[in-house]
PyMOL commands that place a pseudoatom at each C-alpha (Angstrom):
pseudoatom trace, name=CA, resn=UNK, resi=1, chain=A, elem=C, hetatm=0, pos=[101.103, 94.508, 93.140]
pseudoatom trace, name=CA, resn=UNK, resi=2, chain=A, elem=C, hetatm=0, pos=[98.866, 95.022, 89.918]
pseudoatom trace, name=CA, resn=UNK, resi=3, chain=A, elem=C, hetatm=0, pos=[96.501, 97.583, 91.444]
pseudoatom trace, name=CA, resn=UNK, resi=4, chain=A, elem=C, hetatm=0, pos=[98.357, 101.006, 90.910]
pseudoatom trace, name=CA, resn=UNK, resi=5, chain=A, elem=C, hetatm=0, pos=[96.628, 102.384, 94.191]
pseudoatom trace, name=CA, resn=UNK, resi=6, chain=A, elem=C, hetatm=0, pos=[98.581, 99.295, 96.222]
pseudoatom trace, name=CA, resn=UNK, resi=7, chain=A, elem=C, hetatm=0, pos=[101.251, 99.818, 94.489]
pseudoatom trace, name=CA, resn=UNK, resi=8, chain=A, elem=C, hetatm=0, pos=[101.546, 103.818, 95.679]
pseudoatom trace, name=CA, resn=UNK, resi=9, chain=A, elem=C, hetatm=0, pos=[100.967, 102.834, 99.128]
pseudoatom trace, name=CA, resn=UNK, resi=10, chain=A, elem=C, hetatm=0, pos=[103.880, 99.940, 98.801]
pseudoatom trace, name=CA, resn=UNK, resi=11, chain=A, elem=C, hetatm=0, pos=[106.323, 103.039, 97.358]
pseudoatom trace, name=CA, resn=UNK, resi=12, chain=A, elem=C, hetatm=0, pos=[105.472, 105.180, 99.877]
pseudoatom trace, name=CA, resn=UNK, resi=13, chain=A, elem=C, hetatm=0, pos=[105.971, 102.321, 102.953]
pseudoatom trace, name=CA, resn=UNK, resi=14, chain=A, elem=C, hetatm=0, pos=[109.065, 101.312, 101.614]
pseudoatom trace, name=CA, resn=UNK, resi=15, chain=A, elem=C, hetatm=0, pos=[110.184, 105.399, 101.800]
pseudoatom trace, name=CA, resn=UNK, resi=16, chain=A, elem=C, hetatm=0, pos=[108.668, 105.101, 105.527]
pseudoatom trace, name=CA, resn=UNK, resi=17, chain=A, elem=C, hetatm=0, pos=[110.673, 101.970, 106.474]
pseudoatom trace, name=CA, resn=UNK, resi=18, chain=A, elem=C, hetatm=0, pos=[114.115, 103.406, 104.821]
pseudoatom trace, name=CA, resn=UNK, resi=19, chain=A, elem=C, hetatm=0, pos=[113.964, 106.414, 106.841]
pseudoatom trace, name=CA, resn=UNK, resi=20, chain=A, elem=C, hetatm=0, pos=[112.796, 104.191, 109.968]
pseudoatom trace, name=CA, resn=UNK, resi=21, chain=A, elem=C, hetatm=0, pos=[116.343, 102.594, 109.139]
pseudoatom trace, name=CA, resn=UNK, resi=22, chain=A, elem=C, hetatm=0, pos=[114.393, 99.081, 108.073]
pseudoatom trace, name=CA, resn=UNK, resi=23, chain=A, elem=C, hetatm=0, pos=[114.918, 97.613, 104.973]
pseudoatom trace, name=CA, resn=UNK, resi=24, chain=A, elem=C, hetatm=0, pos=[112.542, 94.755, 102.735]
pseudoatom trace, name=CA, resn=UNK, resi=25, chain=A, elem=C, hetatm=0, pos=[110.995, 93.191, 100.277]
pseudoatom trace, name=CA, resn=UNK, resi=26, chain=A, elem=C, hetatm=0, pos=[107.709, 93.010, 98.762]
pseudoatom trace, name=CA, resn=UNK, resi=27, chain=A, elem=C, hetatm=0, pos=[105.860, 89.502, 98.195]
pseudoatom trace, name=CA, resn=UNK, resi=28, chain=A, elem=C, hetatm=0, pos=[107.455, 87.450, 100.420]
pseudoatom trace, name=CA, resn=UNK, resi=29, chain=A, elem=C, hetatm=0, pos=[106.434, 83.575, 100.452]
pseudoatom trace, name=CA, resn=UNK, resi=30, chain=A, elem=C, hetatm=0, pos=[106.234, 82.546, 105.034]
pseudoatom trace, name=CA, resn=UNK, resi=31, chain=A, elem=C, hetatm=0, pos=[106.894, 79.052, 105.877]
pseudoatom trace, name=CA, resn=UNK, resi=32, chain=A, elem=C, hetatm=0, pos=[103.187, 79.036, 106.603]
pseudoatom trace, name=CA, resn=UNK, resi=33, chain=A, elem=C, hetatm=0, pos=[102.689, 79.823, 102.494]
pseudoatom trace, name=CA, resn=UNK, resi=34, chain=A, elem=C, hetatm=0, pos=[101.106, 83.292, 103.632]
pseudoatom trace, name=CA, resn=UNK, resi=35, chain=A, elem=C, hetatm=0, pos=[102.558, 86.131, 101.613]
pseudoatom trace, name=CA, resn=UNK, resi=36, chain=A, elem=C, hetatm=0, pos=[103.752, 89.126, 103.399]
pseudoatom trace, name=CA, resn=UNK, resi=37, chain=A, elem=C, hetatm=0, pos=[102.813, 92.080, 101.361]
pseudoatom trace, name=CA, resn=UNK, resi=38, chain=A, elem=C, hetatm=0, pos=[105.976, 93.865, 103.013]
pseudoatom trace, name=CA, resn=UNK, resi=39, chain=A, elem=C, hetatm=0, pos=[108.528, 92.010, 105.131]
pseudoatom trace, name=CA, resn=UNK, resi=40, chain=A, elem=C, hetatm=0, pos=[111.237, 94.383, 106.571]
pseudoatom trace, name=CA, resn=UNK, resi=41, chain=A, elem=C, hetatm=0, pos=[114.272, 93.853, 108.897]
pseudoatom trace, name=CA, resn=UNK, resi=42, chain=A, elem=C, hetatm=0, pos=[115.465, 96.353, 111.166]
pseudoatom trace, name=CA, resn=UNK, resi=43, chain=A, elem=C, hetatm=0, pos=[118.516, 97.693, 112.313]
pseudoatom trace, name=CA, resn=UNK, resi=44, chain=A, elem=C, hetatm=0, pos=[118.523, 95.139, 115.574]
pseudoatom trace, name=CA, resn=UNK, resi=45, chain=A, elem=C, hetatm=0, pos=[117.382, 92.342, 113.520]
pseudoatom trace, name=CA, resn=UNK, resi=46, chain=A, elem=C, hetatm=0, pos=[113.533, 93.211, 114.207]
pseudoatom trace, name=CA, resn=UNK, resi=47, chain=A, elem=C, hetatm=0, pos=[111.274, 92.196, 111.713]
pseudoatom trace, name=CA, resn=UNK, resi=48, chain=A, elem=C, hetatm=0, pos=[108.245, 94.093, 110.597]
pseudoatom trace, name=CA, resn=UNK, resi=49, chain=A, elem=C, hetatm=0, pos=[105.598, 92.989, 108.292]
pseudoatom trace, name=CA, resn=UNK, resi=50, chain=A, elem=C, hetatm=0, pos=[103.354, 95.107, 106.684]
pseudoatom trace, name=CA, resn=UNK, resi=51, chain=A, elem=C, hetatm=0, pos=[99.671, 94.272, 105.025]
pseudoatom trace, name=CA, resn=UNK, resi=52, chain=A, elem=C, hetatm=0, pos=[98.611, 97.119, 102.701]
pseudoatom trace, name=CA, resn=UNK, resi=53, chain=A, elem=C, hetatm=0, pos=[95.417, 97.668, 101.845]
pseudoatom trace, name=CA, resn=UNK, resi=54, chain=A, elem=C, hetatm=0, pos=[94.394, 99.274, 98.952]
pseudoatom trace, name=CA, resn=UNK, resi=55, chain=A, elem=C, hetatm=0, pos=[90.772, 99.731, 99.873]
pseudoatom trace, name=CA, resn=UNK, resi=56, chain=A, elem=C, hetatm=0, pos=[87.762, 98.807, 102.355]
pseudoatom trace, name=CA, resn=UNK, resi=57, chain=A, elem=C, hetatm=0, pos=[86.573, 95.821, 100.169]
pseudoatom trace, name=CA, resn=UNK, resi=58, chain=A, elem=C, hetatm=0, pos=[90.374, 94.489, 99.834]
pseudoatom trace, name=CA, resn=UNK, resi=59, chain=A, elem=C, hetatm=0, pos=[90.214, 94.893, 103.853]
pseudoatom trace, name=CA, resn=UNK, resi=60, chain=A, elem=C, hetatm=0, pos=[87.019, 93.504, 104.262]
pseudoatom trace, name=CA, resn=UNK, resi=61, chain=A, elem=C, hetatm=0, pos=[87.823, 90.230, 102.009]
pseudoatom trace, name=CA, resn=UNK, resi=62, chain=A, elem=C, hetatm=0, pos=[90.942, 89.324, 103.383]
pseudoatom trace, name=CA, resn=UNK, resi=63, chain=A, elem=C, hetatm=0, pos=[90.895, 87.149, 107.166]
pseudoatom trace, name=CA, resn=UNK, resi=64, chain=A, elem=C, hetatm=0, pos=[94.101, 85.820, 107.020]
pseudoatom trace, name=CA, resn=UNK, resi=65, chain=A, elem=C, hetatm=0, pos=[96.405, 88.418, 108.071]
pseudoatom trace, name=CA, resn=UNK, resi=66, chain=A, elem=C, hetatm=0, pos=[96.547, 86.792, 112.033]
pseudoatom trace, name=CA, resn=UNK, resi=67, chain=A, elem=C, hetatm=0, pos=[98.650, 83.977, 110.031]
pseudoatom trace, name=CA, resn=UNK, resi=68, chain=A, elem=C, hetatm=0, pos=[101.612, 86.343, 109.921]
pseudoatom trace, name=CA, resn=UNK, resi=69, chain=A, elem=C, hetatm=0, pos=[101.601, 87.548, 113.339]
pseudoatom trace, name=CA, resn=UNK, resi=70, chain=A, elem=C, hetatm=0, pos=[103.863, 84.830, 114.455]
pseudoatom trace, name=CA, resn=UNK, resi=71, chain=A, elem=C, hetatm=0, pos=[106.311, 85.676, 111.810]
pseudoatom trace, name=CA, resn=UNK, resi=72, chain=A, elem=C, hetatm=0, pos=[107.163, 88.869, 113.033]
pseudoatom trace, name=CA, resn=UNK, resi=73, chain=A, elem=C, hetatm=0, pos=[107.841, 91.351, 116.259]
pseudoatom trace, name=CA, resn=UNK, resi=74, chain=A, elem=C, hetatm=0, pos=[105.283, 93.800, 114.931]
pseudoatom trace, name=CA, resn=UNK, resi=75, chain=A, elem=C, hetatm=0, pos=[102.267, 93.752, 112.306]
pseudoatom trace, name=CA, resn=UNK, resi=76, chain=A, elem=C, hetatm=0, pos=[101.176, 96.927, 110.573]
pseudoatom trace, name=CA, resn=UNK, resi=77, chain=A, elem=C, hetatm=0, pos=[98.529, 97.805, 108.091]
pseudoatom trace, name=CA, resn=UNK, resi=78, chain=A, elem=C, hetatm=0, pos=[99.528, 100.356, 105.415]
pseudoatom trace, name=CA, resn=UNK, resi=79, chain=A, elem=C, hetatm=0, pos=[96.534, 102.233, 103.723]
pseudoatom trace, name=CA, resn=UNK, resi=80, chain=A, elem=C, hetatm=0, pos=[96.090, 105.132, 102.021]
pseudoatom trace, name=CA, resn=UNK, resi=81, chain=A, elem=C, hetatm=0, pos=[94.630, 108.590, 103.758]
pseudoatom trace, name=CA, resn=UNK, resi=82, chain=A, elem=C, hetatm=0, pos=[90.804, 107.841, 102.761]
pseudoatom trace, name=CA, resn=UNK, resi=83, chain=A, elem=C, hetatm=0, pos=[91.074, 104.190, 104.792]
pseudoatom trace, name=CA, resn=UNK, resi=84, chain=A, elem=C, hetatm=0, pos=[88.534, 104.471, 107.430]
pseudoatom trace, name=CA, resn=UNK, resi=85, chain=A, elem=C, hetatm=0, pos=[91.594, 104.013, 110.463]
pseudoatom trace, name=CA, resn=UNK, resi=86, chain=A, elem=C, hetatm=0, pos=[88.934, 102.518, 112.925]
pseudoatom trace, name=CA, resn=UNK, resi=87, chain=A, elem=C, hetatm=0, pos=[88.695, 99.303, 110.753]
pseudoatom trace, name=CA, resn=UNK, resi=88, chain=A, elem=C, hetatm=0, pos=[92.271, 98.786, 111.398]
pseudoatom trace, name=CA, resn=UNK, resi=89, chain=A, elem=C, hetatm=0, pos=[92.339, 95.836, 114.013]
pseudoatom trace, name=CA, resn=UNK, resi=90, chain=A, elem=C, hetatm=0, pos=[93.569, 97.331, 117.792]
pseudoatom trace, name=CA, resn=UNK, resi=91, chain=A, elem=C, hetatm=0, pos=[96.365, 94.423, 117.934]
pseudoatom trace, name=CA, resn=UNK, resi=92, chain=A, elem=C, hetatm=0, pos=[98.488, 95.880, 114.572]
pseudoatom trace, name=CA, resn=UNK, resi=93, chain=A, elem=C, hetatm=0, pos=[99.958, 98.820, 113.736]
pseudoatom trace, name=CA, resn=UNK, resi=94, chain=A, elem=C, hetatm=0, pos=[98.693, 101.341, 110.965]
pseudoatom trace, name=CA, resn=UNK, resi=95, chain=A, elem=C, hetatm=0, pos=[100.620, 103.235, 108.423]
pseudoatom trace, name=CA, resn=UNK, resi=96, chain=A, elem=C, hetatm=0, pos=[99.519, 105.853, 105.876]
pseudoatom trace, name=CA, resn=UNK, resi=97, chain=A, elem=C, hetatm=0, pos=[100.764, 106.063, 103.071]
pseudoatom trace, name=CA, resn=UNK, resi=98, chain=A, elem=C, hetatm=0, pos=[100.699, 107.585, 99.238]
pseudoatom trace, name=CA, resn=UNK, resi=99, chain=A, elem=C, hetatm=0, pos=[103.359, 107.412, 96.394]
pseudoatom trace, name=CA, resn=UNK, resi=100, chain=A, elem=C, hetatm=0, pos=[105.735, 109.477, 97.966]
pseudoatom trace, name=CA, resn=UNK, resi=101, chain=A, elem=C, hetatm=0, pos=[106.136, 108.564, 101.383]
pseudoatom trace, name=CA, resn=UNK, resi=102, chain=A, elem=C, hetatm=0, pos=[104.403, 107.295, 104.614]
pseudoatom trace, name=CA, resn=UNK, resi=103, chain=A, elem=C, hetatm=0, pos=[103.479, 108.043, 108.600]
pseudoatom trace, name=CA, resn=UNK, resi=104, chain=A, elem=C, hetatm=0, pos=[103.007, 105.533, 111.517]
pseudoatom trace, name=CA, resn=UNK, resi=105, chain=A, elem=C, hetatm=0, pos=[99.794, 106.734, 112.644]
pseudoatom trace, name=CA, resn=UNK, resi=106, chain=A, elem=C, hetatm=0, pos=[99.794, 103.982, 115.299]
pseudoatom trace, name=CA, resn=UNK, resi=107, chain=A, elem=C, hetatm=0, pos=[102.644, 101.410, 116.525]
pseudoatom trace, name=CA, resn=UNK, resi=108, chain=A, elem=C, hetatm=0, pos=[101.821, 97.980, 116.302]
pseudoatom trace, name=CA, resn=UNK, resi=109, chain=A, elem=C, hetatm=0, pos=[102.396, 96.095, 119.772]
pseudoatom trace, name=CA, resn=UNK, resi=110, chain=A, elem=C, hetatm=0, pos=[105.617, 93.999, 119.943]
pseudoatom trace, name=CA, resn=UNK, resi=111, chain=A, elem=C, hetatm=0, pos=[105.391, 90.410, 120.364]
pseudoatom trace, name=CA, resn=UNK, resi=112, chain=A, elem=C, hetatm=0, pos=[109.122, 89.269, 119.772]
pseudoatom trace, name=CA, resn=UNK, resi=113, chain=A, elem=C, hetatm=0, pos=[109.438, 86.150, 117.396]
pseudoatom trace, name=CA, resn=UNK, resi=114, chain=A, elem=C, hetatm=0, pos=[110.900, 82.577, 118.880]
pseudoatom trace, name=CA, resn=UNK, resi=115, chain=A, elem=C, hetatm=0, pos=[114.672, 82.797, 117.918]
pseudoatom trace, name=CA, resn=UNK, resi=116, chain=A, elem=C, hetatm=0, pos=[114.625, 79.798, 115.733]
pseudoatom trace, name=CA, resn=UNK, resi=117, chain=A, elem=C, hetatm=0, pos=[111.669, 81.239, 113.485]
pseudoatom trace, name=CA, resn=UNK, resi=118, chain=A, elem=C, hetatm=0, pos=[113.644, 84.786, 113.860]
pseudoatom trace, name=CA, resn=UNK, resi=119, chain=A, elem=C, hetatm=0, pos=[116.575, 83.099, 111.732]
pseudoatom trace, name=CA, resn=UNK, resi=120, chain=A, elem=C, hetatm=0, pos=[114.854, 80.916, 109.532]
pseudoatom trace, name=CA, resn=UNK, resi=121, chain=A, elem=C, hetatm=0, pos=[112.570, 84.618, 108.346]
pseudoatom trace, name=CA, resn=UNK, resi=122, chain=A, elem=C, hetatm=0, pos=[115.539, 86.480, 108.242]
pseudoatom trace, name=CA, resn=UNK, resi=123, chain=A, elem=C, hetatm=0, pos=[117.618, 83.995, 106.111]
pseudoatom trace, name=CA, resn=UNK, resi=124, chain=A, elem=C, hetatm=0, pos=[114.414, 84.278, 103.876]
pseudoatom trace, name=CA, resn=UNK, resi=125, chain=A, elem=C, hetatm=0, pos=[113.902, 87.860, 103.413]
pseudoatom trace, name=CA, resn=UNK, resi=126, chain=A, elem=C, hetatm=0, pos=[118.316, 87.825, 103.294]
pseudoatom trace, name=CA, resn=UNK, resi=127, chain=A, elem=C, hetatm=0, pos=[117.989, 85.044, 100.394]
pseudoatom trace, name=CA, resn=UNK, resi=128, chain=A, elem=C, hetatm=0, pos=[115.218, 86.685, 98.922]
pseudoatom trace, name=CA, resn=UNK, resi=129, chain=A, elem=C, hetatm=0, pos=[116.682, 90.205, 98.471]
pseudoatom trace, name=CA, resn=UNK, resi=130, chain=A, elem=C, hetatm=0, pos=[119.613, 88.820, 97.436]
pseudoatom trace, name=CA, resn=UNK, resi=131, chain=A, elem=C, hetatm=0, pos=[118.234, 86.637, 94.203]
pseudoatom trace, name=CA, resn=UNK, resi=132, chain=A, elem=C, hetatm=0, pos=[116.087, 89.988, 93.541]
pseudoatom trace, name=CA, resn=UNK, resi=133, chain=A, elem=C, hetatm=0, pos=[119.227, 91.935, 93.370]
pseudoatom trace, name=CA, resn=UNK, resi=134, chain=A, elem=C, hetatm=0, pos=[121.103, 89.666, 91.110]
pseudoatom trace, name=CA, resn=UNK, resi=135, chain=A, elem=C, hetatm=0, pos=[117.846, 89.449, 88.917]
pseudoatom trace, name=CA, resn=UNK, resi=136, chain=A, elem=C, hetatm=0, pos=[118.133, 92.993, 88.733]
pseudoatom trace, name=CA, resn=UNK, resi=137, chain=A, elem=C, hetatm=0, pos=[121.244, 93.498, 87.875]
pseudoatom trace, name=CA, resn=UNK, resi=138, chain=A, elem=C, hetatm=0, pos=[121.638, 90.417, 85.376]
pseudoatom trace, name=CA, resn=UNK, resi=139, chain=A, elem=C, hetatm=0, pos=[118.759, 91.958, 83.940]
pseudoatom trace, name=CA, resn=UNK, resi=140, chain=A, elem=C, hetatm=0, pos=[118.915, 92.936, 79.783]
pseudoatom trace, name=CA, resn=UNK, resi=141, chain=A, elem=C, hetatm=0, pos=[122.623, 91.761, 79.738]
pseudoatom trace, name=CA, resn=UNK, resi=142, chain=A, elem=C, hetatm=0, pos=[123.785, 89.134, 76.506]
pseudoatom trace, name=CA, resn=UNK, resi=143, chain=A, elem=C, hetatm=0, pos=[126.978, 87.426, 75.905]
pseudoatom trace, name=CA, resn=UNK, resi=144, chain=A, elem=C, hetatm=0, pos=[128.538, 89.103, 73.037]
pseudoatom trace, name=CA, resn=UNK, resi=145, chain=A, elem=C, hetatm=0, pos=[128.226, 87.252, 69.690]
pseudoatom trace, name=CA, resn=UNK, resi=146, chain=A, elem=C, hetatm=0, pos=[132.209, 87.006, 69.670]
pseudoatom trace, name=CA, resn=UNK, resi=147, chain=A, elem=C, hetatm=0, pos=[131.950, 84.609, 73.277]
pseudoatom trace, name=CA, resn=UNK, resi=148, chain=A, elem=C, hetatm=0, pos=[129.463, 82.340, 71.270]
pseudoatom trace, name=CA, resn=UNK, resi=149, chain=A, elem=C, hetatm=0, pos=[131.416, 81.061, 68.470]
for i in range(1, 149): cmd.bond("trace and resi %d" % i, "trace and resi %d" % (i + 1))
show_as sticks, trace
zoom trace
């Protein structure tokens, strides 16, 4: 996320999910080719998705975030605390957030994803996190000049 106020509210969702004992990933690509801003899986296998919204015009210029409620048992918006909350659409969640953590202000309603499109988004988030991690931690190393000759 380039903008730096997105990127606060990401930080501070991703605190609010780890404590909520879910665990995700940022950016991820839906069979749909929608991209969750936050896809998380929790501790029964539920997966959340989370739009953030960084401001009232993001909000207002994006229509598309019905396309991932069929990828998920609950949708939330995650803004920051000067959001106006009464934009935020009755049939999601909403989450505040800042840099350093988050609150659900209001649960999203659960609509529980068919079990074939439950395993094909969990191998995805599964796959994704895992190619993330071994970016991560492949990251900066070289073979030493001695394994080269």
């Amino acid at each position: 996320m380039p903008d730096s106020r997105a990127a606060e509210i990401v930080r501070g969702t991703m605190r609010l999910l780890a404590g909520l004992g879910f665990h995700g990933v940022t950016e991820m690509t839906l069979a749909n080719n929608r991209r969750a801003d936050i896809a998380a899986l929790g501790p029964a296998g539920e997966i959340w998705i989370i739009e953030v919204k960084s401001s009232v015009a993001d909000f207002r210029s994006d229509s598309k975030w019905p396309d991932y409620m069929s990828y998920c048992d609950r949708l939330f918006f995650a803004v920051g605390s000067d959001f106006p909350q009464e934009l935020i659409p009755d049939e999601t969640g909403l989450i505040v957030a800042d840099a350093f953590g988050g609150a659900v202000i209001r649960d999203a309603p659960e609509e529980r994803v068919a079990a074939a499109r439950r395993k094909a988004v969990t191998l995805r988030l599964a796959r994704l996190a895992s190619m993330r991690l071994m970016q991560a931690a492949d990251a900066g190393w070289t073979v030493a000049p001695a394994l080269l000759t």
